[in-house]
Backbone and ligand atoms as CSV (ligand in chain L), in Angstrom:
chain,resi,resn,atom,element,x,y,z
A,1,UNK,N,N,24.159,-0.263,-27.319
A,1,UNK,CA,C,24.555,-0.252,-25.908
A,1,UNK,C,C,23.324,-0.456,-25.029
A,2,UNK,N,N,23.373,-1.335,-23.665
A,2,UNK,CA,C,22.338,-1.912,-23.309
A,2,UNK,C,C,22.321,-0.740,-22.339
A,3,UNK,N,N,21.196,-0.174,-21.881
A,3,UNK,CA,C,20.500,0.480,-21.344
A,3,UNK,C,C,20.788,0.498,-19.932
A,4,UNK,N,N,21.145,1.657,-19.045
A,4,UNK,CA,C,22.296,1.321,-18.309
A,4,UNK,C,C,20.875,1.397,-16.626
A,5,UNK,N,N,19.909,1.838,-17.014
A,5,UNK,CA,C,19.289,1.554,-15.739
A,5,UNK,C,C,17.228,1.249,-16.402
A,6,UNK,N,N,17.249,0.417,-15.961
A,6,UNK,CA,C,15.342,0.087,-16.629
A,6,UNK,C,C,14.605,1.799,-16.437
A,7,UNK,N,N,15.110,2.267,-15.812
A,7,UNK,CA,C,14.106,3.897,-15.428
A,7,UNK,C,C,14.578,4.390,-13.985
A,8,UNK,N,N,14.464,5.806,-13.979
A,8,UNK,CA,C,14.716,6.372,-12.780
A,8,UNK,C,C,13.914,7.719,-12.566
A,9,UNK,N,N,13.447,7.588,-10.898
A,9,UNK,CA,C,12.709,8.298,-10.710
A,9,UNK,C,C,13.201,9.688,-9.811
A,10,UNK,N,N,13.131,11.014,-9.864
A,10,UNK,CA,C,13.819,11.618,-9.037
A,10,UNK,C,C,12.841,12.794,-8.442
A,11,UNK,N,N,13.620,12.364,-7.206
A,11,UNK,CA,C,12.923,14.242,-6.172
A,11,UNK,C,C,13.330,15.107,-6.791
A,12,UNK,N,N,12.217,16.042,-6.437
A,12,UNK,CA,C,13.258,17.247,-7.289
A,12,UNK,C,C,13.808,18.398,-6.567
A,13,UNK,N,N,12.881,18.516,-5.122
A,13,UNK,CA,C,13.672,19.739,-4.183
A,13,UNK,C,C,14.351,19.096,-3.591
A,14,UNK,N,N,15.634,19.562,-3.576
A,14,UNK,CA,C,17.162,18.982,-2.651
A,14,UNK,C,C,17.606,17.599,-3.278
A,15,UNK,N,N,17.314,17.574,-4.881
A,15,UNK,CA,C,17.692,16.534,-5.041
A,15,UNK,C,C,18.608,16.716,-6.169
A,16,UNK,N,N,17.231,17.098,-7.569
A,16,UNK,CA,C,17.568,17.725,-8.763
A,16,UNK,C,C,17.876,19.460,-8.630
A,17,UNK,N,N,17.387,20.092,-7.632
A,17,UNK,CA,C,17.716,21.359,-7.471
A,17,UNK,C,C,18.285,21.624,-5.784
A,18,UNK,N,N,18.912,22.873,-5.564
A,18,UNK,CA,C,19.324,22.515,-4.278
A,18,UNK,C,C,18.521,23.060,-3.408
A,19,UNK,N,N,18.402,22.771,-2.233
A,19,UNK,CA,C,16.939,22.636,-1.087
A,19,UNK,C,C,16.598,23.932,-1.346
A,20,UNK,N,N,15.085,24.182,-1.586
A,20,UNK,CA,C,14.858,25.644,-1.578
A,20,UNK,C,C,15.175,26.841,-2.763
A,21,UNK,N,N,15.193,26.088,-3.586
A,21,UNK,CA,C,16.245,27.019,-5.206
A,21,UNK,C,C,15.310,26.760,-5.927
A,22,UNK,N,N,15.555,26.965,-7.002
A,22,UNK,CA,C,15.564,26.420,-8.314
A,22,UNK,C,C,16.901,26.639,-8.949
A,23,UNK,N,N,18.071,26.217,-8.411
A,23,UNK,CA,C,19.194,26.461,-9.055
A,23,UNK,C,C,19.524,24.462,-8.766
A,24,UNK,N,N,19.941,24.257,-9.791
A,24,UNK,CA,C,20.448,22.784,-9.864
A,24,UNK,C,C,21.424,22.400,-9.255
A,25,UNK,N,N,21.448,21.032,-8.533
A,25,UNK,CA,C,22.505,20.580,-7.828
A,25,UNK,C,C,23.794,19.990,-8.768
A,26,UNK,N,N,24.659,20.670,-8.431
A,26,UNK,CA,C,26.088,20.518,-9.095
A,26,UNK,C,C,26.282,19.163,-9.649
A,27,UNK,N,N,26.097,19.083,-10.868
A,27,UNK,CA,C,26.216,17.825,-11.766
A,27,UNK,C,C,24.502,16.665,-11.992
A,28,UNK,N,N,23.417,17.704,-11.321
A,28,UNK,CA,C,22.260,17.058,-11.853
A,28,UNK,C,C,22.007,17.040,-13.419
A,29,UNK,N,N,22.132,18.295,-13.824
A,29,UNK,CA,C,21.541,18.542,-15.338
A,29,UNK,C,C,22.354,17.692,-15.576
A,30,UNK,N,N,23.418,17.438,-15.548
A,30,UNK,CA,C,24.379,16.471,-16.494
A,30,UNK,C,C,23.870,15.341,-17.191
A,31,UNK,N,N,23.590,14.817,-14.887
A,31,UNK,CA,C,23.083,13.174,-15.155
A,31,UNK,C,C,22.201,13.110,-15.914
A,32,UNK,N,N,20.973,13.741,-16.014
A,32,UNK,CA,C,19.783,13.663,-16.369
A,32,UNK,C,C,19.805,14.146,-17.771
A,33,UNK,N,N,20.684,14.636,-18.614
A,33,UNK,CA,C,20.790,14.783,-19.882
A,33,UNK,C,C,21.360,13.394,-20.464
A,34,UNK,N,N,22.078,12.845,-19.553
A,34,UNK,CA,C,23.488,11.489,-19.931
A,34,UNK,C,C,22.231,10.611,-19.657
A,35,UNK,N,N,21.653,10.334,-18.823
A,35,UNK,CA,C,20.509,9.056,-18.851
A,35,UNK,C,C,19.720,9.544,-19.912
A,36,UNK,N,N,18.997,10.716,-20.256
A,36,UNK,CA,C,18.056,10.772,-21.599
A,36,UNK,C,C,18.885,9.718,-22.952
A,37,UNK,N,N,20.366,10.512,-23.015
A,37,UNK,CA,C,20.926,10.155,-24.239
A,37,UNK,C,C,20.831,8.850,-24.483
A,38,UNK,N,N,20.690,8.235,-23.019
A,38,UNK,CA,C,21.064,6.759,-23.532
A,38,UNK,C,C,19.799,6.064,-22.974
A,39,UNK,N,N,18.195,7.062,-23.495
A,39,UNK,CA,C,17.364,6.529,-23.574
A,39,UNK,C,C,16.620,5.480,-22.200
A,40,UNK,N,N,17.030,6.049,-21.589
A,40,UNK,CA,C,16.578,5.770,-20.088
A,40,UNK,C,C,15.577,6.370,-19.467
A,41,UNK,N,N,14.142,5.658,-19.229
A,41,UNK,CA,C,12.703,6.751,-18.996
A,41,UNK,C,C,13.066,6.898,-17.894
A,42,UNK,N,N,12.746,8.539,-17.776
A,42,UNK,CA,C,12.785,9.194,-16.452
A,42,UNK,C,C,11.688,9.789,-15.905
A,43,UNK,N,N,11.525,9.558,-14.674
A,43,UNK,CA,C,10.066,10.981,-13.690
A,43,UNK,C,C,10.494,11.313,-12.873
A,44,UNK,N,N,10.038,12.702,-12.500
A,44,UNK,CA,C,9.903,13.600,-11.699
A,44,UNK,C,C,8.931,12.832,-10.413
A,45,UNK,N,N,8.972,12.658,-9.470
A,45,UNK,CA,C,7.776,12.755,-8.013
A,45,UNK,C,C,7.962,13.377,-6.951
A,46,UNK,N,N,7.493,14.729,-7.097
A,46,UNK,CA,C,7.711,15.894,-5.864
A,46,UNK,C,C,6.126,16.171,-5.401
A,47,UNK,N,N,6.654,16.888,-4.258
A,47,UNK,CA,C,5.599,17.295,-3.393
A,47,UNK,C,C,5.252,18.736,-3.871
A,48,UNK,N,N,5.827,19.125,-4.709
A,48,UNK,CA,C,5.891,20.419,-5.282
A,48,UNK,C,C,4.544,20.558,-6.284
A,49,UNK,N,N,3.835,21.602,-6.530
A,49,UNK,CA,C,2.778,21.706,-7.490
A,49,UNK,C,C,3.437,20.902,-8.825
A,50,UNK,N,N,2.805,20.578,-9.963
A,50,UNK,CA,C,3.500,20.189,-10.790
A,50,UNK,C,C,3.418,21.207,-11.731
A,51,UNK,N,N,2.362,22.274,-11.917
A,51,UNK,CA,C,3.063,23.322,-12.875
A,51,UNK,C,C,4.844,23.793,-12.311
A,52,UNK,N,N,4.775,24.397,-10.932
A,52,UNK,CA,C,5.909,24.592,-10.714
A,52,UNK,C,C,6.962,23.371,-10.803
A,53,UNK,N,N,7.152,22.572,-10.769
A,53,UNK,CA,C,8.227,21.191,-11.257
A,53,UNK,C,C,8.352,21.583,-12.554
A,54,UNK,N,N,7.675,21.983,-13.289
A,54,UNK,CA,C,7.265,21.420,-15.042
A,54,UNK,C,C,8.103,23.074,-14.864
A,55,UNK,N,N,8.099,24.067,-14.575
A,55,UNK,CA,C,8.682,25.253,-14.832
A,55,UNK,C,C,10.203,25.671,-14.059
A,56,UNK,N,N,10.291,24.751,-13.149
A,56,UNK,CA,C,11.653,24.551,-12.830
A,56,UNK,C,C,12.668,23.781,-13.846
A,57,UNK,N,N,12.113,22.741,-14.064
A,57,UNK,CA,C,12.641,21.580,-15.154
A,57,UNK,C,C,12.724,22.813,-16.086
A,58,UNK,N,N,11.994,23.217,-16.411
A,58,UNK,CA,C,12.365,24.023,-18.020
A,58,UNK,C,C,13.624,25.331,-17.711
A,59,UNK,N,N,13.493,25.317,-16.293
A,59,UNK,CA,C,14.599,26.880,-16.402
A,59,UNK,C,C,16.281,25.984,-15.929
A,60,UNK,N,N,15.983,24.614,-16.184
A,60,UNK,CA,C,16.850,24.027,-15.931
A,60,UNK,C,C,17.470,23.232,-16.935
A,61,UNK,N,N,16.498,23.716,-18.306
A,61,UNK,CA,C,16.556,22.849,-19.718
A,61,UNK,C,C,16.500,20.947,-19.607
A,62,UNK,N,N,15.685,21.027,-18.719
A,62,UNK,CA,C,15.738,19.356,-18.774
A,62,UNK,C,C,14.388,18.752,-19.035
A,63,UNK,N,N,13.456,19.645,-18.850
A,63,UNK,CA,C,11.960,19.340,-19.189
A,63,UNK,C,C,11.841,18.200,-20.006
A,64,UNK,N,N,12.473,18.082,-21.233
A,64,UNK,CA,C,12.115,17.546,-22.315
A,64,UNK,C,C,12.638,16.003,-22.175
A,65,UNK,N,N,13.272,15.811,-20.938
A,65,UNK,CA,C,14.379,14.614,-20.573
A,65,UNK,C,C,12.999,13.918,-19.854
A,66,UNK,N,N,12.103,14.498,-19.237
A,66,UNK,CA,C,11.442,13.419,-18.621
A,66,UNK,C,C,10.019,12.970,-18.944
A,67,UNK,N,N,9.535,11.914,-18.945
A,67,UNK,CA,C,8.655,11.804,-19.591
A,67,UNK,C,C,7.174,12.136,-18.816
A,68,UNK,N,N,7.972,11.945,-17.735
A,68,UNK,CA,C,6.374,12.155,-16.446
A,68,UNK,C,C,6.890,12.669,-15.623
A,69,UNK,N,N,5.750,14.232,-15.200
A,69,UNK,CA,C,6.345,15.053,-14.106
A,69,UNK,C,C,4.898,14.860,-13.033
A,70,UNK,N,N,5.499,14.304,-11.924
A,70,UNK,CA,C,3.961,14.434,-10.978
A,70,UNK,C,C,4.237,14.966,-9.748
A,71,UNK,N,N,3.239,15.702,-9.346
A,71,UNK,CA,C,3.363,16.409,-7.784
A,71,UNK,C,C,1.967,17.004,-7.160
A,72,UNK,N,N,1.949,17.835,-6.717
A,72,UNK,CA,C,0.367,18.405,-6.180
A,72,UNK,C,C,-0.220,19.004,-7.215
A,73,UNK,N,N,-1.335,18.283,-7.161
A,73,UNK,CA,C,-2.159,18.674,-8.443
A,73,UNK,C,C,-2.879,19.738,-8.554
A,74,UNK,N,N,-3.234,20.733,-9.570
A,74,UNK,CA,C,-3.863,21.407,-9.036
A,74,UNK,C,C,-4.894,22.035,-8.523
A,75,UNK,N,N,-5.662,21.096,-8.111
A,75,UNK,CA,C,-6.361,21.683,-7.095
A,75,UNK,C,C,-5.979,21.431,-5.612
A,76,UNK,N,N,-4.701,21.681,-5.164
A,76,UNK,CA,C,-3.767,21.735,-4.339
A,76,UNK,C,C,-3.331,20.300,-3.304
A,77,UNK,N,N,-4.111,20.026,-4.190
A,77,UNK,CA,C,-4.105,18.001,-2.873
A,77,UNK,C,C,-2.843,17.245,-3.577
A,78,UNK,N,N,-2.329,17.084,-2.163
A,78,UNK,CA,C,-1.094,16.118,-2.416
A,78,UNK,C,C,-1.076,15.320,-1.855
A,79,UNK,N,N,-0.795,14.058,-2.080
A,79,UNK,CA,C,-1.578,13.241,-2.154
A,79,UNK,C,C,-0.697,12.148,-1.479
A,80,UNK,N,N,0.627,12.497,-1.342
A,80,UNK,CA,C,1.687,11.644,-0.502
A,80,UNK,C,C,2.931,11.032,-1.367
A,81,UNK,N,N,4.278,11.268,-0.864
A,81,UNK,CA,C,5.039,10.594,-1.569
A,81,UNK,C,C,4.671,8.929,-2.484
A,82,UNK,N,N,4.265,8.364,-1.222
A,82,UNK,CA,C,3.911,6.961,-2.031
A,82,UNK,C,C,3.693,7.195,-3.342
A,83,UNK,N,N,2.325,8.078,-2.962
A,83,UNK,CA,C,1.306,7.943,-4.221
A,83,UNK,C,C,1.714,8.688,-5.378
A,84,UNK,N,N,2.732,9.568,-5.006
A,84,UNK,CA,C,3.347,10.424,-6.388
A,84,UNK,C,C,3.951,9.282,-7.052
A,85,UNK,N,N,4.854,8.910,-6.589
A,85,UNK,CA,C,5.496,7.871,-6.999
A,85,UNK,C,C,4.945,6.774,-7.722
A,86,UNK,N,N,4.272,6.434,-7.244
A,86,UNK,CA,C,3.175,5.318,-8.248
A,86,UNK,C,C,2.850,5.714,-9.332
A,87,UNK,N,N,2.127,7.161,-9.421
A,87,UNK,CA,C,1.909,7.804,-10.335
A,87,UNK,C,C,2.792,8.049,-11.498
A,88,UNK,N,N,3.846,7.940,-10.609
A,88,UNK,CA,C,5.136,8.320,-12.048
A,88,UNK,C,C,5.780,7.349,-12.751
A,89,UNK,N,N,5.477,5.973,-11.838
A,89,UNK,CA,C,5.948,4.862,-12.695
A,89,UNK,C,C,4.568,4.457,-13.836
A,90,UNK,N,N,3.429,4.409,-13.188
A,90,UNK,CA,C,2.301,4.512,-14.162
A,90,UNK,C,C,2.513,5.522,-15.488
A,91,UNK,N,N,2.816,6.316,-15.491
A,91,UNK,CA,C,3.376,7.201,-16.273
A,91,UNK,C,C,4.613,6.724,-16.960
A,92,UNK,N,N,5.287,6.284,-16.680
A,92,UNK,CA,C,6.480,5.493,-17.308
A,92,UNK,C,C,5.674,4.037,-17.993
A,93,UNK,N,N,4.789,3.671,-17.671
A,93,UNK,CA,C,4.364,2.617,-18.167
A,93,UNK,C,C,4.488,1.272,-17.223
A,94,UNK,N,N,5.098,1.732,-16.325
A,94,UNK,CA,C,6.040,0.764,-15.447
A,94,UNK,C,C,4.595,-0.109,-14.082
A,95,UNK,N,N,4.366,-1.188,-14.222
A,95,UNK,CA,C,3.343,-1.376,-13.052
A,95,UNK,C,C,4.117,-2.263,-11.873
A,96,UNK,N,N,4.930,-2.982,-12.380
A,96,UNK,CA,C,6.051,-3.881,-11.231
A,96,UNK,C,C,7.778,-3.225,-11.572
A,97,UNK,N,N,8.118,-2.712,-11.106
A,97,UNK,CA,C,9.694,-1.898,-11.123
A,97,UNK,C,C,10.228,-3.295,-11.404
A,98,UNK,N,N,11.072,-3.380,-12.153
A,98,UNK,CA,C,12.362,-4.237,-12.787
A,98,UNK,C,C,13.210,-4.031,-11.703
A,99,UNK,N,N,13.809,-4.745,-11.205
A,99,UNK,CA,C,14.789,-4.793,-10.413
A,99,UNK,C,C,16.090,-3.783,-10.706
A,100,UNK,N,N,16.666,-3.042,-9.826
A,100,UNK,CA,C,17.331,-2.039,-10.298
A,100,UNK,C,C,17.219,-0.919,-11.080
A,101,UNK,N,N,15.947,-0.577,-10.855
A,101,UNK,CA,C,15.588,0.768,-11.006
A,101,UNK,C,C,15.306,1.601,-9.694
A,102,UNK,N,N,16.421,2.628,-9.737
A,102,UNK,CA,C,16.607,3.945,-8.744
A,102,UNK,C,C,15.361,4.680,-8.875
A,103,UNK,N,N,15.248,5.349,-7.566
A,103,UNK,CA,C,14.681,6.477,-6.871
A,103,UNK,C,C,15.211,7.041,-6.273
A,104,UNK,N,N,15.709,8.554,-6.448
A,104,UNK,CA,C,16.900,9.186,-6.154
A,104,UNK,C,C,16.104,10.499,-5.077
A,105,UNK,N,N,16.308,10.345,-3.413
A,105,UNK,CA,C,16.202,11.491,-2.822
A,105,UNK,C,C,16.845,12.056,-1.917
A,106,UNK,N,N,15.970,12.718,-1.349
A,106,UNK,CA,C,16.676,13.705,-0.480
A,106,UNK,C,C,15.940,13.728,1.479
A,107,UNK,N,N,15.062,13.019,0.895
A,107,UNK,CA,C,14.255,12.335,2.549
A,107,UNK,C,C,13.819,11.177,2.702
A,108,UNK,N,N,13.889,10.763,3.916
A,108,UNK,CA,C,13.749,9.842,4.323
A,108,UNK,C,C,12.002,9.021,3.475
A,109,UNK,N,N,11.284,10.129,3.195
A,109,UNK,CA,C,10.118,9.678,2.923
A,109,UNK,C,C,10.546,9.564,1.084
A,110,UNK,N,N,11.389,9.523,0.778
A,110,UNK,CA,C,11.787,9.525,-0.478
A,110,UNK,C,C,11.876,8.045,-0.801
A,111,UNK,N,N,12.580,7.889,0.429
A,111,UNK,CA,C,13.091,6.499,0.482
A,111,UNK,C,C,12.272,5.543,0.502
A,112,UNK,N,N,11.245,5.553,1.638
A,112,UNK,CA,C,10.279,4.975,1.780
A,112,UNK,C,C,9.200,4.678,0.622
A,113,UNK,N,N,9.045,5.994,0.256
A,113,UNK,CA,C,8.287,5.394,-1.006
A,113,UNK,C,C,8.840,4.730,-2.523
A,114,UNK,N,N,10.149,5.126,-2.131
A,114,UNK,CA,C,10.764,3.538,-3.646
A,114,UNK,C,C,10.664,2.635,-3.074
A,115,UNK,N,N,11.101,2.232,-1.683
A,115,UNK,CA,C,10.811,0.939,-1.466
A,115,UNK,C,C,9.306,0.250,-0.842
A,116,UNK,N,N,8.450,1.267,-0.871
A,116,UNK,CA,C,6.931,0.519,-1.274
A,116,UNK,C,C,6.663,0.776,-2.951
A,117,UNK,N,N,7.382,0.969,-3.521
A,117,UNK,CA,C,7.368,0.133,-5.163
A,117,UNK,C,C,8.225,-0.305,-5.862
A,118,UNK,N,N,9.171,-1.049,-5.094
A,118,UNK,CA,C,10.190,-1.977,-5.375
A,118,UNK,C,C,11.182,-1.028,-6.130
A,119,UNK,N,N,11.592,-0.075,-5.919
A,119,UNK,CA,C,12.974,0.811,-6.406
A,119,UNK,C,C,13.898,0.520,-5.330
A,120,UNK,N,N,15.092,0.966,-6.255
A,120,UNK,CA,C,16.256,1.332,-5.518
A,120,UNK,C,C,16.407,2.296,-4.827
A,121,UNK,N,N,16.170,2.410,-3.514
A,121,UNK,CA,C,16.460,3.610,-2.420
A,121,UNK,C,C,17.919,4.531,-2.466
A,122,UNK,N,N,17.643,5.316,-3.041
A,122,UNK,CA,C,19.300,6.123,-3.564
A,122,UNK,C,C,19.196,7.196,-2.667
A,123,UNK,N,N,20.206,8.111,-1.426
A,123,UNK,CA,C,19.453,9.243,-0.869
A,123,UNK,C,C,20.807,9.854,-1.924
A,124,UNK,N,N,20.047,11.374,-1.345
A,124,UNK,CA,C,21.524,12.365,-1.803
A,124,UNK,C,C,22.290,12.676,-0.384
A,125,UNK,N,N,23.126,12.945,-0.592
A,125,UNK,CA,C,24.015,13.849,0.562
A,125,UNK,C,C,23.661,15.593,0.161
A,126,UNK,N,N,23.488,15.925,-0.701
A,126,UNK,CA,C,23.714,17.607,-1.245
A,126,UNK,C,C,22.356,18.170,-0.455
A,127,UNK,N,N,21.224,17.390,0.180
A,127,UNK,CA,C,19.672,17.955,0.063
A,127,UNK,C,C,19.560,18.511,1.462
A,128,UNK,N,N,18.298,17.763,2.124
A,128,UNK,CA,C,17.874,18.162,3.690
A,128,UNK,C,C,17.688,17.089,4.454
A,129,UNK,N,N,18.999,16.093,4.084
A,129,UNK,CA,C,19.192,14.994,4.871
A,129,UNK,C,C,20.525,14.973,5.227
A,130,UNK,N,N,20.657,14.147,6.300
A,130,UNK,CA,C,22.230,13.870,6.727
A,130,UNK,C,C,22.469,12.713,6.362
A,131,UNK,N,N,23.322,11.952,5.482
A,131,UNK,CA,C,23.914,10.608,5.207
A,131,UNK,C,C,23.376,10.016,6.055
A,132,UNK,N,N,23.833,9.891,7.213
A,132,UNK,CA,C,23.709,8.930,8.488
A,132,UNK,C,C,21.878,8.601,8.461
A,133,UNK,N,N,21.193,9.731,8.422
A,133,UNK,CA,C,19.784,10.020,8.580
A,133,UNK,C,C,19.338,9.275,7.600
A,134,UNK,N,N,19.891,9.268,6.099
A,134,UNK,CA,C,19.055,8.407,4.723
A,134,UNK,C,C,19.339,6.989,4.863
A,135,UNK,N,N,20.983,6.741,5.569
A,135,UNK,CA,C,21.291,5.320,6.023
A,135,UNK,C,C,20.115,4.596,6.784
A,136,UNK,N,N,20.153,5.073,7.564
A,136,UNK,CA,C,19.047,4.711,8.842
A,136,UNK,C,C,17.309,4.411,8.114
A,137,UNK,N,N,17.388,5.129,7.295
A,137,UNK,CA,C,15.588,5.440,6.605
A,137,UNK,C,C,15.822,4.073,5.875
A,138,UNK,N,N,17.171,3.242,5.174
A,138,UNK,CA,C,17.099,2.599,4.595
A,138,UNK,C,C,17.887,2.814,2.815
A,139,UNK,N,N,18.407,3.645,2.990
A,139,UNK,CA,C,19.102,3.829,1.776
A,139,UNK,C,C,20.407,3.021,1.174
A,140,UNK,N,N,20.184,2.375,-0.033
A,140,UNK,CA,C,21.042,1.704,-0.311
A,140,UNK,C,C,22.604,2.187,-0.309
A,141,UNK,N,N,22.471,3.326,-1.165
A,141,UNK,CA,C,23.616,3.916,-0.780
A,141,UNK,C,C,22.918,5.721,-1.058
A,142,UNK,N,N,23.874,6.047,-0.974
A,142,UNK,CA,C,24.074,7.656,-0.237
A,142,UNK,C,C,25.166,8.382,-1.441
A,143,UNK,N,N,24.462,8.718,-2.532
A,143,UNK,CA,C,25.654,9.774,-3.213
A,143,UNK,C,C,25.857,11.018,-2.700
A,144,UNK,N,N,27.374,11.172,-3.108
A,144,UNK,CA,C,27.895,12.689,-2.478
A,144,UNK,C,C,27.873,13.277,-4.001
A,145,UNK,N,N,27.689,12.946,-4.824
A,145,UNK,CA,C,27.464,13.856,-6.370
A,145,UNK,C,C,26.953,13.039,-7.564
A,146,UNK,N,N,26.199,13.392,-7.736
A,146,UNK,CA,C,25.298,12.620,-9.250
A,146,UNK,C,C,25.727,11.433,-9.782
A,147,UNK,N,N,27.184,11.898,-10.115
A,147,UNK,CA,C,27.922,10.613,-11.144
A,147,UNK,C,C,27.972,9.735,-10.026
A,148,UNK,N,N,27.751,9.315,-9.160
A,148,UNK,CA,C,27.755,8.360,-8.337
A,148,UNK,C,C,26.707,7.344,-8.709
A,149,UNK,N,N,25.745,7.577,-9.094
A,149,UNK,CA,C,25.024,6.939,-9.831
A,149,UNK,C,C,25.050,5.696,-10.850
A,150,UNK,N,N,26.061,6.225,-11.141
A,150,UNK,CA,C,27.003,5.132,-12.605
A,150,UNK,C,C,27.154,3.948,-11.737
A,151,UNK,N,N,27.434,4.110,-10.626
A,151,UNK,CA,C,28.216,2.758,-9.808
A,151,UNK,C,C,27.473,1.634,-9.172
A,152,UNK,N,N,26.149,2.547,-9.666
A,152,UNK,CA,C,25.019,1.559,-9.150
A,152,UNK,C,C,24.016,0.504,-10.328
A,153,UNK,N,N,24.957,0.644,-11.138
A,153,UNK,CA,C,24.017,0.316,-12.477
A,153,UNK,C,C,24.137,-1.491,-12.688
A,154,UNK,N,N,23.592,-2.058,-13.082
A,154,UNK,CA,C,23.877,-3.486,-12.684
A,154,UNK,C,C,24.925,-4.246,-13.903
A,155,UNK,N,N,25.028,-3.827,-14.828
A,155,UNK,CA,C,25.925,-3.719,-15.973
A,155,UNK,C,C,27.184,-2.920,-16.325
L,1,MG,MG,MG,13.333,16.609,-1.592
């Protein structure tokens, strides 16, 4: 079975967990277990320390699903969405994004930085954005729950 997205990259506050938690957004673990299975490289790019990402992911049992977790390093410099992001496709191996590969967030600056590295601008509805607000930033489309995702796959 052909590989249903080249790689996907995800926020992880208000995206993969809900704004301010570490409790997962209703049907994240799913996705992100269902893209591992079917062998789809995944990263993490938060603004979040990355020990804490790397210890959320684990109380969320998904750690092991992604291959690159990047965020403020620690010696506390963060360094900007863009640049997380870069970082995580470098980490994926990835130096020019394949067409149709998602970046899944929850702000406007989420957005912005897939599309300064040629991703798919995906916002959430569940995070600390308003639909209308991720529309406007440029979002391709706007899921109201994970499996929405499926609908964006080019196959
Ligand atoms: Mg976020």
């Amino acid at each position: 079975m052909a590989s249903p997205f080249p790689a996907v990259v995800f926020d992880l506050d208000g995206t993969l967990v809900l704004t301010g938690t570490n409790r997962p957004a209703p049907g994240a673990v799913e996705l992100v277990e269902t893209l591992h299975a079917r062998d789809v490289p995944l990263a993490v790019a938060t603004s979040a320390p990355v020990a804490l990402a790397r210890r959320v992911l684990a109380g969320l049992g998904v750690l092991a699903c992604f291959t690159e977790v990047v965020g403020r390093g620690a010696d506390g410099v963060y360094a900007g969405k863009d640049a997380v992001v870069g970082e995580a496709l470098l980490g994926l191996g990835i130096t020019t994004a394949e067409p149709g590969t998602p970046m899944l967030g929850d702000s406007p600056a989420d957005l912005d930085a897939a599309v300064a590295h040629g991703l798919v601008p995906v916002g959430v509805a569940w995070g600390g954005s308003r639909p209308d607000v991720l529309r406007a930033a440029g979002a391709r489309a706007v899921l109201g729950h994970p499996d929405e995702l499926w609908s964006l796959r080019a196959s």
